[in-house]
C-alpha positions as CSV (number, residue, x, y, z in Angstrom):
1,X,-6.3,23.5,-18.1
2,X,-3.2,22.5,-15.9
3,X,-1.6,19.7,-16.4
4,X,-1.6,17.1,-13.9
5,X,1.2,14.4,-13.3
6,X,1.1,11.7,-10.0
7,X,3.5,12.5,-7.7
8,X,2.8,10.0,-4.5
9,X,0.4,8.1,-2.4
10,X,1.1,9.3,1.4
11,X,0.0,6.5,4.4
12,X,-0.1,7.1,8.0
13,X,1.1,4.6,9.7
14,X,0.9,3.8,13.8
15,X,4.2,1.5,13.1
16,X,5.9,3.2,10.4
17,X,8.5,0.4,10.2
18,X,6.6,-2.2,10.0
19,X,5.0,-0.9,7.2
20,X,7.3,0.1,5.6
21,X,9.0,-3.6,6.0
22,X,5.4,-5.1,4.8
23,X,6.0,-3.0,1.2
24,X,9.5,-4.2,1.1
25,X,8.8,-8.1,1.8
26,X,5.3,-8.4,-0.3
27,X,6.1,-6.0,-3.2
28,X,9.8,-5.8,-3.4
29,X,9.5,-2.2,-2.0
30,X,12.6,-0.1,-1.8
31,X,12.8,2.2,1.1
32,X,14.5,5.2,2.3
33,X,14.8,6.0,5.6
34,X,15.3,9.2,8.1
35,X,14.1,11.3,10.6
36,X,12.2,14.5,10.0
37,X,14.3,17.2,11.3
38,X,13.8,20.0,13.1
39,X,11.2,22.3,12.2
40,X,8.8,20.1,10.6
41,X,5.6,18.9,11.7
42,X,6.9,15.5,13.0
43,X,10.6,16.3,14.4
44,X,12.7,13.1,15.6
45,X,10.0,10.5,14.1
46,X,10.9,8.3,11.4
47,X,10.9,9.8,8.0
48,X,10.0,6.3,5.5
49,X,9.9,6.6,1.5
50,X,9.5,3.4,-0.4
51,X,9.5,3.6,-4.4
52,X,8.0,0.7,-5.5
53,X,5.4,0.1,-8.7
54,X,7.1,2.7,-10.2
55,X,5.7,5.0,-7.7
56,X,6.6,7.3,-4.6
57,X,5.1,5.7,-1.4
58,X,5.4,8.2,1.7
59,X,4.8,7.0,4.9
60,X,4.3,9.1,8.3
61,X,3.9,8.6,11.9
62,X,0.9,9.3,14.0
63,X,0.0,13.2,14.2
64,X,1.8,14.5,16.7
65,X,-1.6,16.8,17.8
66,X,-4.7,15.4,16.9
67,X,-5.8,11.5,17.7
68,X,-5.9,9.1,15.4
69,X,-8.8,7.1,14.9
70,X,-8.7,3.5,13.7
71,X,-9.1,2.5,9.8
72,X,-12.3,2.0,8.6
73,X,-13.8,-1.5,7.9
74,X,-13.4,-2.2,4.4
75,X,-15.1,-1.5,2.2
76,X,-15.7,2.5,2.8
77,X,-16.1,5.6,0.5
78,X,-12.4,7.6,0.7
79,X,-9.4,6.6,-0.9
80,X,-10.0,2.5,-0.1
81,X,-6.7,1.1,-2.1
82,X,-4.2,1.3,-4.6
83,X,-3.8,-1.4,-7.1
84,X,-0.8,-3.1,-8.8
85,X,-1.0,-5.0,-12.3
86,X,1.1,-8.8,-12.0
87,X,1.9,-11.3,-14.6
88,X,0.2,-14.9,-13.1
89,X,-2.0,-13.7,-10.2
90,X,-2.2,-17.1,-8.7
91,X,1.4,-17.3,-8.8
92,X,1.9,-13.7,-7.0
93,X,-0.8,-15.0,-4.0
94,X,1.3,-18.4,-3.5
95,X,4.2,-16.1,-2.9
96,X,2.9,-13.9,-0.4
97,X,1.1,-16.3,1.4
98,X,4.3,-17.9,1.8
99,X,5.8,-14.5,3.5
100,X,2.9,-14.3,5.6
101,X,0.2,-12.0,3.9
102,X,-3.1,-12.0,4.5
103,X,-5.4,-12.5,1.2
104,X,-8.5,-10.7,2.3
105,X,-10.7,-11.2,-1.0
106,X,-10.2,-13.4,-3.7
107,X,-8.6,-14.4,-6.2
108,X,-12.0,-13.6,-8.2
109,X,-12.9,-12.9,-11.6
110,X,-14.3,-8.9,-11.5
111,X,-14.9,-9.6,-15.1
112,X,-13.8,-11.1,-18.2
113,X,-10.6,-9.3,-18.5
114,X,-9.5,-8.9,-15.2
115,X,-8.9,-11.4,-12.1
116,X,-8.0,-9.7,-8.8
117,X,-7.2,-10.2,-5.1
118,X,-6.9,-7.8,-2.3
119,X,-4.0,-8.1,0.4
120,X,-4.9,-6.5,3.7
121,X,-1.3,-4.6,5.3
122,X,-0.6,-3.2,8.4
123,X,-3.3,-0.3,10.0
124,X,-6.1,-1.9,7.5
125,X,-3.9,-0.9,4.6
126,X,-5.5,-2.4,1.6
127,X,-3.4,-3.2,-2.0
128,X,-5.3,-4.7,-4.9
129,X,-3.7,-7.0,-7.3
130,X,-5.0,-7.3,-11.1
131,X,-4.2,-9.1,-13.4
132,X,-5.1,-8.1,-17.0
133,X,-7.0,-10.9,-19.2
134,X,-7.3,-11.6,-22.6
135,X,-11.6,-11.1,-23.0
136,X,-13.0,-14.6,-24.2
């Protein structure tokens, strides 16, 4: 069987930059920035790659030949989110709030071991938050 290792998570974006700025302010995203060249599929629109949770984020414009359609309502079947692991979960929400995210569920208890909270990012973008507990 082939062996299979994570390589990125790729978003479409109608306002690459300000997602890209949303990753950087909430999660301490880092981001590269550029312009696809000539060539590609999207030549002369902004090229944005954020590292951040250990991960490669990429982030494209609109298609340059078929519409968009809006994001779904959440929740959906598809890929819905990606999740990051924090320390104090309570802690992490008092800091975004205070950059201006939007806390679109929680903080609740999913279980014994783990307390979450979903942040809701530009084009319905949706990032969980977990926090790992000790089981009573």
């Amino acid at each position: 069987m082939p062996i299979f290792n994570f390589d990125h998570i790729h978003l479409r974006s109608s306002d690459p930059e300000a997602t890209a700025r949303f990753f950087e302010t909430m999660f301490g995203a880092e981001a590269t920035r550029g312009v696809y060249p000539p060539g590609t599929l999207y030549p002369g629109q902004p090229r944005i790659m954020l590292r951040v949770g250990g991960q490669k984020v990429l982030i494209a414009p609109t298609h340059p030949h078929d519409p968009m359609t809006p994001a779904p309502v959440f929740p959906y079947y598809g890929l819905e989110h990606f999740g990051f692991t924090v320390e104090d979960l309570d802690a992490t929400i008092a800091d975004l709030r205070s950059k201006g995210a939007e806390i679109a569920v929680g903080p609740v208890t999913r279980d014994a071991g783990v307390y979450l909270a979903f942040v809701r990012g530009p084009d319905g973008i949706m990032v969980e938050l977990v926090q790992k507990r000790a089981a009573a």
